[in-house]
N, C-alpha and C positions, 0 to 999 in steps of 0.2 A: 622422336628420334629420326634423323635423315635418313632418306631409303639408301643412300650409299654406304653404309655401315654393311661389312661384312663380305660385300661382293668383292669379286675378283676380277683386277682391271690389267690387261696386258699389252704390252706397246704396239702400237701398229706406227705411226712415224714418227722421225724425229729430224729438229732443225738446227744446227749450230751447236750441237752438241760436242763435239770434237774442240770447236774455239772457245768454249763452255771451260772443257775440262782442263784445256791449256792456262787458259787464263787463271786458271786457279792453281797451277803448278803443279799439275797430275803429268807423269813422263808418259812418253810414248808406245810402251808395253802395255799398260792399264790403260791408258786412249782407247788403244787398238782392240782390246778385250772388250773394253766398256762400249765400242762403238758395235761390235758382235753380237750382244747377246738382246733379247727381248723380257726385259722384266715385267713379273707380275709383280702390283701393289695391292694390297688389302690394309683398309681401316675398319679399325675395331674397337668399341668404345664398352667398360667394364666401370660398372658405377660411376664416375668423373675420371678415369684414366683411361687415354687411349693408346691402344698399340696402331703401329704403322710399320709393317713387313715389305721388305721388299725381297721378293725370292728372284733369280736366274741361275744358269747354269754356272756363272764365273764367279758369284757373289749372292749372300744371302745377308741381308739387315732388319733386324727393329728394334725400334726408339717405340718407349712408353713415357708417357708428358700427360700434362693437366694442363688444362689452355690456361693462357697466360702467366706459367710461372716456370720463370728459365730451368733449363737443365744442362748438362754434359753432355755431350755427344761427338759421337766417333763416326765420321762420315765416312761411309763405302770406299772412297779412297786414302782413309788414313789420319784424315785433317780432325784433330780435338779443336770442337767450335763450343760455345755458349749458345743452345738457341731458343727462343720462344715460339710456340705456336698459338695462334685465334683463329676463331669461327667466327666465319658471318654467313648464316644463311646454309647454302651449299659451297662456298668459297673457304677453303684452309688455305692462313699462310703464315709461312713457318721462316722465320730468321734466325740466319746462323751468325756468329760475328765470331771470327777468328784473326787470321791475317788479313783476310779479306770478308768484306761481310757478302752472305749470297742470302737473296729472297728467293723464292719458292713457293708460289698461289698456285695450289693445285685446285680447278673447278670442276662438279659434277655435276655429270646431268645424267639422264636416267640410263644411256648408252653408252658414254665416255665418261675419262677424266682427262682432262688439261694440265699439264704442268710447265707452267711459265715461270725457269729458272733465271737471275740474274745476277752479274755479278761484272764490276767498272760498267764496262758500257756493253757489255755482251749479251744477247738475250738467246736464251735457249728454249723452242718451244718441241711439249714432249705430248703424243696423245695417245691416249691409252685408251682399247674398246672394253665393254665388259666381255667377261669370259664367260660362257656357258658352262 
């Protein structure tokens, strides 16, 4: 089982996030919120089913998925996507396809996680330390 399962990862910086969430047609109240707050994410895998939480103070979410087989989901700002998620390794990445399709490779390593959002030609990069 990857040692990333179950810890607690919290944002320490973020890049283009703001042109991230425009690009996707999120308005400028939710920007402003989403651009405020420091989310923690936890993965958590239960027989073949994973949860994936994301807690802040503005917004709380989690999507439970079996890698490789699409599901429904309701992204933190509202958007009903189709998405997939795989493993590779220590590398998740999670495709959503809606009106627009956004990639999502979050990578771990024993002290961060990485999340490199995309979506047209916007790249959002998000790092997360572990939490104590």
């Amino acid at each position: 089982m990857p040692e990333f399962f179950g810890k607690k990862y919290k944002l320490s910086s973020s890049k283009n996030f703001d042109e991230f969430m425009k690009a996707l047609g999120v308005g400028i109240i939710v920007r402003k919120m989403g651009a405020t707050v420091s989310p923690v994410v936890q993965v958590t895998k239960d027989n073949d089913e994973y949860t994936l939480k994301t807690e802040s103070t503005f917004k709380n979410s989690e999507i439970k998925f079996k890698l490789g087989e699409e599901f429904e989901e309701e992204t933190p700002d509202g958007r009903k996507v189709k998405s997939i998620v795989t493993l590779d390794g220590n590398k998740m990445t999670h495709i959503q396809k809606g009106d627009k399709q956004t990639v999502i490779e979050r990578e771990f390593t024993p002290t961060e996680m990485t999340a490199v959002m995309k979506v047209d030609d916007i790249v959002c990069t998000r790092v997360y330390k572990i939490e104590n």
